[in-house]
N, C-alpha and C positions, 0 to 999 in steps of 0.2 A: 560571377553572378553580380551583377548590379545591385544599387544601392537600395534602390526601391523593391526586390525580389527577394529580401531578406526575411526570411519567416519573422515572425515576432511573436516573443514568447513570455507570457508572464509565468510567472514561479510562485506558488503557493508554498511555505513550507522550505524559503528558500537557505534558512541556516542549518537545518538537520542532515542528516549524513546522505540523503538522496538528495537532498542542496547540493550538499557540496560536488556530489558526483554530476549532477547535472550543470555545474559553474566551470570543469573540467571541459565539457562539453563543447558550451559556450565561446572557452577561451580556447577550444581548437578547432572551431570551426563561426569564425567572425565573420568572414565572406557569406555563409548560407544564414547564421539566426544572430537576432537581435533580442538583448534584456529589455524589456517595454515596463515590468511590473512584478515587483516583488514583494513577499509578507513572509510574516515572523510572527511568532509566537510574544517570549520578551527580548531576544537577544538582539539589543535594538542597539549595540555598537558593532556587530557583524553587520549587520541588515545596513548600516550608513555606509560601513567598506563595502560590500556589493554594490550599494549604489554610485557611490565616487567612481571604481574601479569599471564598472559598466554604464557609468551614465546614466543611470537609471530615473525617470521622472516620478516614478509613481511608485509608492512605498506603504505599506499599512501595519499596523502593528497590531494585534489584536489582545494584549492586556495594555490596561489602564494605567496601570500604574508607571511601565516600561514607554508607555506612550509620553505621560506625563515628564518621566526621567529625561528622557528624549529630546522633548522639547525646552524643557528647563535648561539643558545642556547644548542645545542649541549643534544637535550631535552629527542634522542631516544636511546635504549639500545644500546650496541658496535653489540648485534648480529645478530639487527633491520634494513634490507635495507628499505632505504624511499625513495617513489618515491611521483612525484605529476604530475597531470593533465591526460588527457582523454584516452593517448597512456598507460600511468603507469596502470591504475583502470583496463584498459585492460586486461594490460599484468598482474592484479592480477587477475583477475575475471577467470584468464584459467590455473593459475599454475597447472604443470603436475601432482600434488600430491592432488589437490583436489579431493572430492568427490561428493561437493553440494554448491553453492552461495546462500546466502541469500542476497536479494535485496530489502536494507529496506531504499535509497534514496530515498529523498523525490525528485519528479517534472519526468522531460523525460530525466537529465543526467544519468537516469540509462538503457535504453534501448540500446547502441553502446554495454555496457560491457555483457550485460545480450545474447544479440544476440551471442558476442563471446564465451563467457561460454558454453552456447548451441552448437555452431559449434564446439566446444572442449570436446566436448560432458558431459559436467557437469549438474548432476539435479540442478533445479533453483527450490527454494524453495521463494516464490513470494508474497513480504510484501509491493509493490507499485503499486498501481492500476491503477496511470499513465500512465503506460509502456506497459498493455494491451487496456489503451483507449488511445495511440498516434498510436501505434504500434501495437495492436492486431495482423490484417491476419499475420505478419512478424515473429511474435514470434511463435503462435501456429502452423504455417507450419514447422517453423526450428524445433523446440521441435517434431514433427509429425517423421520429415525427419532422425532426427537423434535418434529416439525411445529414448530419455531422458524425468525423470519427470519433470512435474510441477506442482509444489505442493502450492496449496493456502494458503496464509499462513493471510491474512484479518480474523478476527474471523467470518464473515457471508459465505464467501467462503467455507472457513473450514470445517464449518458445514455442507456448502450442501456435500463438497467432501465427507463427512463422513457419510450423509446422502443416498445418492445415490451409493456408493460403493457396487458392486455387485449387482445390477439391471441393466437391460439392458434400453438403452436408449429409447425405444419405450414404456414400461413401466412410463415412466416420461411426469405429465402433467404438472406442472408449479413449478418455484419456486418463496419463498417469505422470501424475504430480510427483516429483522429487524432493525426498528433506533430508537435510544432516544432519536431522536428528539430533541435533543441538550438543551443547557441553556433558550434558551428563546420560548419553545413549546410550554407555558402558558402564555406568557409575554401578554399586548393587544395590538396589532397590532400597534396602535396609536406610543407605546412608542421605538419602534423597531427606530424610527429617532434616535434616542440617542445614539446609542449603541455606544461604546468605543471597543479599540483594548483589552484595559484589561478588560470589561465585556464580552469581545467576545472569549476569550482564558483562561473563569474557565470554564471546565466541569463537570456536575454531577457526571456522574459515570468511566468514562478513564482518565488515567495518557497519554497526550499525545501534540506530538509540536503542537506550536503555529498556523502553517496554517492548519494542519488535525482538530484541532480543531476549528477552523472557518468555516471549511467546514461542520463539523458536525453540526453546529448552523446553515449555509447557507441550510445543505441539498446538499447543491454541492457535498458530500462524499459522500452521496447515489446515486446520478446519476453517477458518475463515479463506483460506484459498481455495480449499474446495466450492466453498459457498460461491465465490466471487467465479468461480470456472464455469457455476451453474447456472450465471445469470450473461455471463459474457461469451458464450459459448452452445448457449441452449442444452444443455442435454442435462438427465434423470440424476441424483443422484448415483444407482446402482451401475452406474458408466463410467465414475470418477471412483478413481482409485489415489494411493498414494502406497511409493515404496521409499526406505531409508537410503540414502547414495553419499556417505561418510564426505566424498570428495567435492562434492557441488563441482563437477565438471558438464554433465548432465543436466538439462533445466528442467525439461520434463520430457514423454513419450506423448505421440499420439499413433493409437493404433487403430487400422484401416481392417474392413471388415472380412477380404480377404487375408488376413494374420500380415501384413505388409505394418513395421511399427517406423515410423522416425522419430530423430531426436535432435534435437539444436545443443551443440555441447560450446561452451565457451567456460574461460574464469571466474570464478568469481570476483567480478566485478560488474555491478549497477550502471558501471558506463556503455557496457553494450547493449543492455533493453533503453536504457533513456538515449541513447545515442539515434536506433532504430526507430524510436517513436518521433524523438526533432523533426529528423530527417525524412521520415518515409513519403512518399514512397523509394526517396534517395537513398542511395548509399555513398560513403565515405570512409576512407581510412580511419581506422577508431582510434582511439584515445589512450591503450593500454594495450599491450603484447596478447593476442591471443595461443591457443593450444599450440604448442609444439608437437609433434605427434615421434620426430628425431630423439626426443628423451623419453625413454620406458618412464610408465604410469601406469599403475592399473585402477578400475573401475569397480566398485562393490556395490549390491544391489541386498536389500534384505525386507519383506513385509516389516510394517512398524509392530509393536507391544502395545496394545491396547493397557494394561498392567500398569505400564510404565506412561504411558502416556494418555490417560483419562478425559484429557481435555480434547483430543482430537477424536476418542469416541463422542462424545459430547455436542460435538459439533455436527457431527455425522447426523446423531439421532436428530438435531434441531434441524438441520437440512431435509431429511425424510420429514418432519413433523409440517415443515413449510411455514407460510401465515408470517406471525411476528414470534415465532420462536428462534432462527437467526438473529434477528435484533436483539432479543435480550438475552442470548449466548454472548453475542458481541456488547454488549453496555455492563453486563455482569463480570465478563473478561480485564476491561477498562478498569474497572472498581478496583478488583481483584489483586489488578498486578499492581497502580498506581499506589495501593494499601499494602502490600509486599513490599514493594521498593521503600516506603517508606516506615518500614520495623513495624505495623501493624496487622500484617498477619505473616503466618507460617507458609512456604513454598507449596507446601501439599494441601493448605486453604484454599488456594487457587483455584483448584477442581471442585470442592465442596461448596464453594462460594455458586460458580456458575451453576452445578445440579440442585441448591438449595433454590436458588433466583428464578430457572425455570421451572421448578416445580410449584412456588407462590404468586406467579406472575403470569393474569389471565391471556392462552396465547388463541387470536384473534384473526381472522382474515384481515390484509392488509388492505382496507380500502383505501381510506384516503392517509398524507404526508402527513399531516395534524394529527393523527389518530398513531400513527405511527412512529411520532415523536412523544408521542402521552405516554405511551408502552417505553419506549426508550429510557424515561428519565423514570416513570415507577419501579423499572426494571435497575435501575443505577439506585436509587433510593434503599430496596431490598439489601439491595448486595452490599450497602454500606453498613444495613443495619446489621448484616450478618456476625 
């Protein structure tokens, strides 16, 4: 492929663990994509080795103070502009030379820049689930309006995109989401009061941050996939299902209305959904061993525990309830866990916090983004005071 036919790719998000898997990516396939633009959070000595290492021109940091560090330290290449905060991530997420944002922030500060991208007309390759449960109608109208992809880049999304590609939608009866039901699927009930930030952030089977993995143990990360299936996907809630699958070999089903179901089964590894989004409609040798099928494995499937897992009833209901009740499921969640991790509430607070939030929290048709950012942060306010 030529020099000039090299996708370009900017990375939101690009020191976190879908960073790092999509840097993997990158450095196995340097002939098809090019780093054009990267952001961070504060880890603004990774975020300078990315850009050395990639050449990278365009850099943004988005705290202040990590920006300030930065520069004091004098930490980014001479050919590295650094910008930082919400106007900078902006004005990177729409550079004229791109060809696709990856948006792999964690929370809703990735929804302003993801929106611009899109009016800039850049495919958004979409590794925050947030951003379609704050903001869903806003994003799939813009992406609609301005015929750009969106490309799922969640490994259960993934799958269905991959699953249902080239079938028509009236052909499609339901899909069904896959969870590992995190660390403590088996734990008993009883001993779940205990749980600690550090028994809450080892997972089985993903390499992954601290609050997605808490979410996976909550189940909160499935109900915000469901939400996000229902905006990227069109269909009802009562069509979206979710089963436990211990192994994550599975990513998800999609079942046809004839009883015909497929499934996309791969590793657990994030390099083949970010792999498939770079690339597509290409393919390419990937990044990491896939299934062997020569070494016996077996597959386990089991309805979730509602009991046990509170937060992804939770989500269910705010999905059926519609409006800006997803949002502040999702900003209540944010609170929640961020207050968890940091020794200020108890593991089984988590669920109480979000059913406390949406029960104080007026929930509204979503007309307009401003209005729906008003909900978002009253909605975070509540669940602090909780």
């Amino acid at each position: 492929m030529a020099e000039s036919a090299k996708k370009k790719v900017v990375l939101l998000g690009a020191t976190g663990s879908i960073g790092g898997s999509t840097l993997r990516v990158l450095r196995a396939h340097t002939d098809k994509l090019e780093l054009v633009g990267v952001a961070a959070s504060s880890s603004h000595h990774e975020l300078a080795a990315i850009c050395r290492e990639f050449n990278v021109a365009n850099a943004v940091l988005s705290n202040e103070a990590a920006y300030a560090e930065a520069k004091a330290a004098n930490a980014f290449p001479a050919n590295t502009q650094l910008g930082c905060g919400e106007s900078a991530l902006i004005e990177l997420s729409t550079l004229p030379e791109a060809d696709i944002v990856l948006v792999a922030v964690v929370g809703a500060c990735g929804l302003k820049p993801t929106l611009a991208a899109i009016e800039a007309g850049k495919d958004i390759a979409l590794a925050n689930k947030e951003l379609l449960v704050l903001g869903g109608a806003f994003v799939i109208e813009a992406a609609k309006r301005k015929g750009v992809r969106l490309l799922p880049t969640d490994s259960e999304h993934n799958a269905i995109f991959q699953c249902i590609e080239g079938h028509p939608q009236q052909h499609l009866d339901k899909l069904i989401l896959t969870a590992s039901g995190g660390q403590f699927r088996d734990a008993p009930l009883a001993s779940l009061v205990n749980v600690t930030p550090a028994d809450a952030t080892q997972h089985p089977n993903w390499s992954m941050g601290p609050k997605i993995t808490v979410d996976s143990a909550t189940m909160a990360n499935k109900g915000l996939e469901l939400i996000e299936a229902h905006w990227l996907f069109g269909l009802e809630p009562d069509r979206l299902e979710v089963v436990i699958h211990p192994q994550s070999i599975v990513h998800s089903f999609a079942q046809f209305i004839d009883g015909s179901i497929l499934a996309q089964l791969s590793p657990p590894s994030m390099t083949f959904a970010i792999q498939h989004c770079l690339l597509y409609p290409d393919r390419a040798p990937g990044v990491d061993a896939t299934t062997d099928f020569r070494n016996a494995f077996q597959l386990d499937f089991k309805a979730p525990d509602f009991e046990r897992f509170p937060c992804l009833q939770l989500a269910y209901d705010a999905m059926r309830t519609g409006g800006s009740a997803p949002a502040i499921f999702n900003a209540a969640n944010e609170i929640a866990v961020e207050r968890f991790l940091a020794h200020d509430l108890a593991y089984l607070d988590i669920p109480r916090v979000i059913d406390q939030t949406l029960s104080k929290v007026d929930i509204a048709a979503t007309t307009t983004l401003e209005a729906l950012l008003h909900t978002d942060a009253e909605a975070r306010a509540v669940a602090h005071s909780f």
